[in-house]
Every structure is written in structure tokens, then in C-alpha cells.
N, C-alpha and C positions, 0 to 999 in steps of 0.2 A: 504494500500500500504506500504511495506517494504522500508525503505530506508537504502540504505549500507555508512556509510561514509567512505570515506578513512581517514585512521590514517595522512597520512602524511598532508592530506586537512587540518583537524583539529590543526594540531602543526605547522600549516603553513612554513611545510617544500617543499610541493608543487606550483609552480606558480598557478593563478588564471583558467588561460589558461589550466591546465591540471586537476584541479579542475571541470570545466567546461564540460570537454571532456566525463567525464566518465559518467554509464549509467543511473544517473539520471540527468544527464543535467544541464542546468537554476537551477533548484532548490533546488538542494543542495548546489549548491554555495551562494543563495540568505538564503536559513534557518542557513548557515556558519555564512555568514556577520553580518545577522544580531545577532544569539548571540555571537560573539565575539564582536561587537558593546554594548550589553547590556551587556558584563562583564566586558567591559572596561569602562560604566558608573557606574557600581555597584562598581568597583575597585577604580575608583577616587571619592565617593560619600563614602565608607568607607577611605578610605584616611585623607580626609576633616575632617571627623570626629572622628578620632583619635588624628590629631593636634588637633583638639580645645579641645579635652579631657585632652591631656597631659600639653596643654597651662593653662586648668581650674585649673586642679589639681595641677600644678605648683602658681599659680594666690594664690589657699586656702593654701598650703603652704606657704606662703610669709604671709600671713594676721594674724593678732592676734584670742585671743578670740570675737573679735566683729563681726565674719564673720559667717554664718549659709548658709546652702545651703538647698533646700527642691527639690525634682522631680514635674517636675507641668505636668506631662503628656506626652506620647506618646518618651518617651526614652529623651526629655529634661530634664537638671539638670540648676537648677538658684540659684544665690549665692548672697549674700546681707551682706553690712557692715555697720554697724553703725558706724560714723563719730563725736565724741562727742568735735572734732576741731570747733567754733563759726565760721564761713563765713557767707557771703552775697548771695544769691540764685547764681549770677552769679559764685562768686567764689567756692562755693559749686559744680557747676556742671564742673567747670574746675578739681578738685581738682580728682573728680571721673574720668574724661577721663583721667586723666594724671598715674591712676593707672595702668591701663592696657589697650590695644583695646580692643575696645567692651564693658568698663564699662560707665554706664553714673547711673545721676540720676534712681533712682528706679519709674517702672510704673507701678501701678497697677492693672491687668485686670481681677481680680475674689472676690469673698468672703472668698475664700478659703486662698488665697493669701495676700488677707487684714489681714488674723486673726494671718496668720503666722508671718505676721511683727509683727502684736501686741503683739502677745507672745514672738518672737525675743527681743522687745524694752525693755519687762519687762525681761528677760531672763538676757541676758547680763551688764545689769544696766543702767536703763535711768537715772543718776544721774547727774545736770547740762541739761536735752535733755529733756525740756520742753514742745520745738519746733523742729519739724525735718524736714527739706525740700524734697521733693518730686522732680520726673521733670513735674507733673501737672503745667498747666498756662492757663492763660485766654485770649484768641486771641481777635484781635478790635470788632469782633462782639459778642462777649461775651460767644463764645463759648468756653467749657475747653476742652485740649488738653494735650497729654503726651508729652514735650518736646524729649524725648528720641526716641520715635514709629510714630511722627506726627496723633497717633491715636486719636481718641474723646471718652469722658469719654465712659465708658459701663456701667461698675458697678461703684456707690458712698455710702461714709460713712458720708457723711458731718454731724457736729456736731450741737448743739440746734441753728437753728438761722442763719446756714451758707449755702452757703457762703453768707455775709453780704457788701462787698465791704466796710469795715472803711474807712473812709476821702476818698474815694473815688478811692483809690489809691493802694487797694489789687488784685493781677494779676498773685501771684503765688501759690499753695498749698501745703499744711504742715501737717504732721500727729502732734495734738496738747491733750496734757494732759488735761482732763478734769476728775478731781478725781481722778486719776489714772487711766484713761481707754483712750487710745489714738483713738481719729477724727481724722477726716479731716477739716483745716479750711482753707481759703485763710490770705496768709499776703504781706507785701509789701514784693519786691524782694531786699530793701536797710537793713535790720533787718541782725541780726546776728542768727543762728542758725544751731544747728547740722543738719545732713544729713545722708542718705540712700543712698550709689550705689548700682546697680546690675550688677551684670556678667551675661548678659542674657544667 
């Protein structure tokens, strides 16, 4: 079946009403709405996504050499900073929101993603960043969680032994130098130590 649109249907320079009239009826009006509906979600869906582009790319300019970004799939870009400032896990993750919306602690959900920081940390110079805070944590029921995603681990690197809970009282985790090769370990959240934000 052929169908004829009228031009003016389309550039909505016609009422509904005469849209209707012509001779295919209901249905041209109804195959109209609906994709003028679907370009008016595809318009505000690139939209979206152009601010946050230009917010990001504004975000990496602003940031030093300690900022690396990598593509983690499906047209996402993620950007990460090393923080070689000593805080306390709390102050660490305020320190990361107050950079920008939308940065927080860095969370890590692949193996891919893990090596990339590793190599980032050695990259840039772990120098003084023995310890680097994460937003991993361990909930009352001792399950671990990304403070930033409310996600539960997937993927882990835990290091020889860990997590171990020291005196009892380890509940956050930390990428930790062992030889030069960065873990994962748990430590208290009152320690001083560098940090990881990400710009998801």
C-alpha cells in the first residue's frame, strides 16, 4: 500500500484535523505522531549528550597531568584522577564531588578497567600514593559495595591475604602497592591517603 504524505502534514504547517481528512485517514496521522515523537526523543537524547560531552571535555581541561581518560564501551568515555593530596576516605570522597557533578570516588567494574588504573598509577607517578582510596566499602553485612554505583563487587583484585579486616576495623578499599604492583586491600576509613575520582 502506497502512502502519500502531505508536505505540509509533515512540517506541521497543517492542523491535525486536516491531516486526518485526507485519503489515508487515521493512519497517516498516527505513522506522523508517532515519528515526530521518536525525533523528538532522539533530539533531546543527543542533546543530553553533547552537554555532558562538552561539560567532560571542559572537566579534562581544567585537570592536570594526573587525569587519563580511556573509552570503556558502547560510545562511553570515563576519566580518572589521581589525587596525590593525603585525606581520610571521607574527605577523599568529598574532595572528588566537589570537582565536578558527577565525579565521585573511582569504581571499579572490569579487569580491563582495573589494569588501566594500574598502569595510570604507575604512569603518572605514584610517588608519596602508596595507598589510594577507592569508593569500594564494606556494608554491616559484610558485603563490599561501590560507594559511588551502590553496586556489589563483580570483578576483584584483592591482594595476598585480603581483605583481612586488621583490628577489626577495615571497611573501606584501597588500590595498595605491593612491590610495585598495585591491589586491592581494605583499610580503615580514619588513614590518610591518596585517591582516585572518576568522571563516569
Amino acid at each position: 500500500m502506497y502512502l502519500s504524505f502531505d508536505v505540509n502534514c509533515v512540517r506541521g504547517q497543517a492542523t491535525t484535523d486536516q491531516c486526518r481528512s485526507d485519503d489515508n485517514g487515521g493512519l497517516q496521522t498516527v505513522l506522523l505522531e508517532q515519528t515526530l515523537h521518536t525525533l523528538q526523543a532522539i533530539n533531546e537524547r543527543l542533546q543530553a549528550v553533547e552537554s555532558r560531552l562538552e561539560s567532560l571535555e571542559q572537566w579534562v581541561k581544567e585537570s592536570d597531568k594526573d587525569t587519563r581518560c580511556r573509552s570503556s564501551g558502547k560510545g562511553k568515555l570515563s576519566c580518572y584522577k589521581l589525587v596525590h593530596q593525603q585525606m581520610n576516605w571521607m574527605e577523599s570522597r568529598a574532595y572528588c564531588k566537589n570537582l565536578h557533578d558527577g565525579v565521585d570516588l573511582v569504581s571499579i567494574e572490569s579487569a580491563e578497567e582495573n589494569r588501566f588504573l594500574q598502569d595510570m598509577i604507575l604512569a603518572v607517578g605514584q610517588s608519596g600514593c602508596s595507598y589510594i582510596f577507592t569508593s569500594g566499602r564494606k556494608e554491616s553485612n559484610g558485603t563490599w559495595t561501590w560507594a559511588a554505583t551502590g553496586k556489589a563487587f563483580g570483578y576483584t583484585d584483592w591482594g595476598p591475604n585480603q581483605p583481612d579486616n586488621w583490628k577489626l576495623y577495615e571497611d573501606v578499599m584501597e588500590f595498595r602497592s605491593y612491590g610495585g604492583e598495585y591491589r586491592w586491600n581494605d583499610r580503615n576509613t580514619g588513614k590518610k591517603c591518596c585517591s582516585l575520582c572518576e568522571f563516569p
